[in-house]
C-alpha distance (Angstrom), angle and dihedral (degrees) to the residues before:
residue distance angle dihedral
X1 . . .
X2 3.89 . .
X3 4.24 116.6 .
X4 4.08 108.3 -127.6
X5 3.97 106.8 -109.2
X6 3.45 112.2 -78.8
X7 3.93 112.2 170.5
X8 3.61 113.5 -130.3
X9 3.93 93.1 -148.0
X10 3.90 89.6 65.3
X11 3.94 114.7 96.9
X12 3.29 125.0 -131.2
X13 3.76 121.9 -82.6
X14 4.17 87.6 18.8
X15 3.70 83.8 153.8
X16 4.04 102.8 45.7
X17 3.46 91.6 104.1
X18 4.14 80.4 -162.5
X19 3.76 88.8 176.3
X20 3.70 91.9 72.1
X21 3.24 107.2 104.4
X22 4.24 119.6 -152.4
X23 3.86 88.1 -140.7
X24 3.56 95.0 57.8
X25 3.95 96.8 35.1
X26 4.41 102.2 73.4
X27 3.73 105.2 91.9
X28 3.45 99.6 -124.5
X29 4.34 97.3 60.4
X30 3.34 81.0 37.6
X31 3.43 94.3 66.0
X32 4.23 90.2 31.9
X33 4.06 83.9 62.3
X34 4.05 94.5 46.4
X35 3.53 90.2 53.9
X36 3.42 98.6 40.5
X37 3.91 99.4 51.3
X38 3.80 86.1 41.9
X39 3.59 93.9 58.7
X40 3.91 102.2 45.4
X41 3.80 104.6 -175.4
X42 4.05 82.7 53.1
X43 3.91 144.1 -111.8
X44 3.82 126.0 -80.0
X45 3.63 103.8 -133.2
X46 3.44 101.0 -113.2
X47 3.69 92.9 56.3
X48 3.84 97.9 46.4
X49 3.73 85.0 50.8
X50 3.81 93.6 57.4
X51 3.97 85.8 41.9
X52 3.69 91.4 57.0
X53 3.91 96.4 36.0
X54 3.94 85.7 -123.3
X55 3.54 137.2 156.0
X56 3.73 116.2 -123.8
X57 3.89 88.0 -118.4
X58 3.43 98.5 51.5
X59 4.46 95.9 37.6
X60 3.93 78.9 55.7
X61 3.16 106.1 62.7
X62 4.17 98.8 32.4
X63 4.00 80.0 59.5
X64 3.84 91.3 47.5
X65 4.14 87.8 57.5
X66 3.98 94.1 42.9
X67 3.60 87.5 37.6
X68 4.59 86.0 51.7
X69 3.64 84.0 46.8
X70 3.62 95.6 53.8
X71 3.73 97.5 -121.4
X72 4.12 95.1 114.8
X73 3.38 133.8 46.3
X74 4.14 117.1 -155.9
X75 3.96 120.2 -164.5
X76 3.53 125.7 -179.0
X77 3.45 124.9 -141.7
X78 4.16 145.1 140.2
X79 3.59 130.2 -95.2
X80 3.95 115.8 -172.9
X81 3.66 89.7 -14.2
X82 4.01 94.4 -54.0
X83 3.59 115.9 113.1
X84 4.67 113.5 -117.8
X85 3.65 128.2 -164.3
X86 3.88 106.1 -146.3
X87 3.24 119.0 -156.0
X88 4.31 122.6 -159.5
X89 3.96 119.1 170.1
X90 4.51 102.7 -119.3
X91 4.10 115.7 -110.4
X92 4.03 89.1 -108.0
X93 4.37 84.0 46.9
X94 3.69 85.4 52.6
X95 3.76 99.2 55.0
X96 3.69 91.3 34.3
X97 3.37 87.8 60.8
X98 3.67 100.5 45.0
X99 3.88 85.8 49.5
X100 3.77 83.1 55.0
X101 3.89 94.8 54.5
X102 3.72 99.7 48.3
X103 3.81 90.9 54.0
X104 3.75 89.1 54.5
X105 3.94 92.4 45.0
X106 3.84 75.2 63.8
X107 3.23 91.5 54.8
X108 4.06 99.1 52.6
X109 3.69 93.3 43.0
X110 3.89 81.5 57.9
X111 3.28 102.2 52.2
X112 3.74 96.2 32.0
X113 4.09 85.3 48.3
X114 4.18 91.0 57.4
X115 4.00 87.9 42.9
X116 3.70 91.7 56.8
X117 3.95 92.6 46.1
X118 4.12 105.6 74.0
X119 3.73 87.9 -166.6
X120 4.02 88.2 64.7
X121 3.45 95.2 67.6
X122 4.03 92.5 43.4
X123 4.06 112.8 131.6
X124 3.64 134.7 -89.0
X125 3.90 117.5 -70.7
X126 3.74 116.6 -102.7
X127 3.74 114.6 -61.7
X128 3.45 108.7 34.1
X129 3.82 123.6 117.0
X130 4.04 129.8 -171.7
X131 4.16 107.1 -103.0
């Protein structure tokens, strides 16, 4: 029986990714951070809920992680007599973040690397059967 291909110039752990970090990686604080670095002064939170299509429930307690991690930084204040909660992502969230995004740009041009390359998806060597 035939080994699949593995290349023997590829290091070990190639596909690790260990940059990706687990805070970063659930949709929704994913999202939270994109908005957040894209909006450098920083979000009120009404309007980084509607970004995010969150509830207030759930945007609250995604910020209360980031904000544990020391990614986000929330200040309260008043606007026409009605008390905000502005959020801004920290300078150490920021590059964090950014740190975050270039690993999975690896990832993509990957992935998008072995879709453009028919011979990637070619089939099994001889003698191999589905179980």
């Amino acid at each position: 029986m035939t080994q699949p291909d593995v290349r023997p110039d590829e290091p070990t752990g190639r596909f690790a990714y260990e940059g990706l970090e687990r805070i970063f990686h659930e949709k929704a604080r994913l999202g939270i951070m994109t908005s957040l670095v894209t909006h450098s002064r920083g979000l009120v939170f009404g309007d980084l809920k509607d970004l995010c299509q969150l509830t207030d429930g759930n945007l609250s307690r995604h910020l209360q992680i980031l904000h544990e991690a020391g990614f986000v930084e929330i200040w309260k204040g008043f606007h026409k007599k009605r008390p905000q909660t502005l959020c801004r992502v920290t300078e150490r969230g920021r590059r964090r973040f950014l740190e975050y995004i270039n690993v999975l740009e690896t990832v993509v041009h990957d992935a998008m690397k072995a879709a453009a390359d028919p011979a990637a998806g070619g089939g099994l060597a001889e003698g191999w059967s589905p179980v």
